[in-house]
C-alpha positions, 0 to 999 in steps of 0.5 A: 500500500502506498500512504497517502498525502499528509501535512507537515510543518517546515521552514519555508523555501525549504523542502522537508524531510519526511519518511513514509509510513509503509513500514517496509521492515517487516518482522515474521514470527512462529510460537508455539505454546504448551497449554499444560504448563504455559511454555512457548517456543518462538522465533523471530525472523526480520525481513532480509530484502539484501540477504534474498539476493544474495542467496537467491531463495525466494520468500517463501522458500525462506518462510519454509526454511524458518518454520523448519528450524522453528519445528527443531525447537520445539522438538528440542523443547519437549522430547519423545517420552517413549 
């Protein structure tokens, strides 16, 4: 989405300063909460425009990969009890 127009204060004869309110840095997160003892196991991936190029994986093939590791710790976190 693209803001729309908004007035500003300045000092006149010069151009302004103004940042946009599009929010481009984007943070994804996974959780995962145990119900019986109120544990929760997350993680945090912040958008990586400048890392995608450089690796060449797409955002969902890095979606997938960040939930991959996400399910390794929850994993970690609660065991096999058999």
């Amino acid at each position: 989405m693209v803001p729309t127009l908004t007035a500003t204060l300045g000092v006149k004869g010069r151009r302004p300063v103004i940042g946009t309110r599009d929010c481009k840095d984007v943070v994804h997160t996974f959780a995962s909460a145990d119900l019986t003892t109120g544990a929760v196991t997350s993680r945090l991936y912040g958008s990586r425009t400048r890392a995608r190029r450089k690796d060449g994986l797409s955002k969902t093939k890095r979606m997938q990969v960040a939930f991959a590791h996400h399910l390794l710790d929850v994993a970690r976190a609660y065991p096999a009890t058999a």
